[in-house]
C-alpha positions as CSV (number, residue, x, y, z in Angstrom):
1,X,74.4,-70.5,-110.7
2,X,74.4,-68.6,-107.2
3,X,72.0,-70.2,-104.9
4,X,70.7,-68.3,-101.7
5,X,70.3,-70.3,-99.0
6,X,68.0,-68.5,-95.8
7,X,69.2,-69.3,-92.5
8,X,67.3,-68.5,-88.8
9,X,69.9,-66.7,-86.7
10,X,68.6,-67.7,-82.6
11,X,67.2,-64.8,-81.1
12,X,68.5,-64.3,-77.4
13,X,65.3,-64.4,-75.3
14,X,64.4,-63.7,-71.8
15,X,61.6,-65.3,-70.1
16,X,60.1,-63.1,-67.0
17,X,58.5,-65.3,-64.3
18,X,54.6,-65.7,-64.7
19,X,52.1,-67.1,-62.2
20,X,48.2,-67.0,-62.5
21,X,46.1,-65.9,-59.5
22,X,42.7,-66.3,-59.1
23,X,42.4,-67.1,-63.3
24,X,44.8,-63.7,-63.9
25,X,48.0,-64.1,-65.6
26,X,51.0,-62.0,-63.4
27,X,53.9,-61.4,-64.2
28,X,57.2,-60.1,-63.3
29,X,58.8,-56.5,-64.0
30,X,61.3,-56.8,-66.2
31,X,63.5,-54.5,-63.8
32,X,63.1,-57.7,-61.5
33,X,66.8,-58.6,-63.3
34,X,68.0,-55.0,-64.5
35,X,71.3,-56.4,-66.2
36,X,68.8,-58.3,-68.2
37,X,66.0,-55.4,-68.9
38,X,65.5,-53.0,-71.7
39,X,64.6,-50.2,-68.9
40,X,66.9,-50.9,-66.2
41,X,67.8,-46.9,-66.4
42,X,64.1,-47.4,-64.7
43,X,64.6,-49.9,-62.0
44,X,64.7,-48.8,-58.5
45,X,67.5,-47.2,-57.1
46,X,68.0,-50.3,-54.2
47,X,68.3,-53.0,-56.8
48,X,65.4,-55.2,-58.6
49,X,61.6,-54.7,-58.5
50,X,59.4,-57.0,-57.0
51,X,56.5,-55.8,-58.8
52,X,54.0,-58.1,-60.4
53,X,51.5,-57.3,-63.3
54,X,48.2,-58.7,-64.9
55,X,48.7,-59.2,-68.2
56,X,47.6,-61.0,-71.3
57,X,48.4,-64.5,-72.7
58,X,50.3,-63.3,-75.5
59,X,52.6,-61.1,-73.5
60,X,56.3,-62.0,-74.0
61,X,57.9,-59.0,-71.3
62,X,55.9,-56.4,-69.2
63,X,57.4,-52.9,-67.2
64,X,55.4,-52.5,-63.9
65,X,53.7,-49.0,-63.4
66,X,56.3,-47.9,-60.9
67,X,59.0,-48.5,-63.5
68,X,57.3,-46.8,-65.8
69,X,56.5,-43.9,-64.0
70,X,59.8,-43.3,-63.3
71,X,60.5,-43.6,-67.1
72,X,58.3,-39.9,-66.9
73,X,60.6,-36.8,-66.0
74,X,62.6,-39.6,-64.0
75,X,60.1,-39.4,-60.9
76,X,61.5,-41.7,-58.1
77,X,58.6,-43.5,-56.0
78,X,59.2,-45.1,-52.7
């Protein structure tokens, strides 16, 4: 008899920095550590973003607007 036996492999995680301002949850870009982040092809062309977002309570990673926008025909903001 051939028993399976179900293991939980641990997930590598990232936790972005969060603050709350004036009852808003913020948080960091995820380009604020590009060797870490899923878009750092999107991260500004001097180094990390400094950009913070509202966001909800559930929200595990966020990409700020600028970071995104340059995710759309690669348009560079200053």
């Amino acid at each position: 008899m051939i028993r399976l036996i179900q293991t939980k492999m641990a997930k590598k995680t990232t936790h972005w920095k969060t603050k709350d301002v004036n009852g808003m949850r913020m948080m960091i870009c995820q380009n604020s550590k590009p060797t870490m982040s899923k878009y750092s092809e999107f991260a500004p062309e001097d180094g990390e973003c400094d950009e913070w977002s509202e966001v909800g309570t559930d929200t595990t990673a966020s990409l700020c607007w600028r970071c995104t926008a340059r995710s759309v025909n690669n348009i560079r903001l200053k």
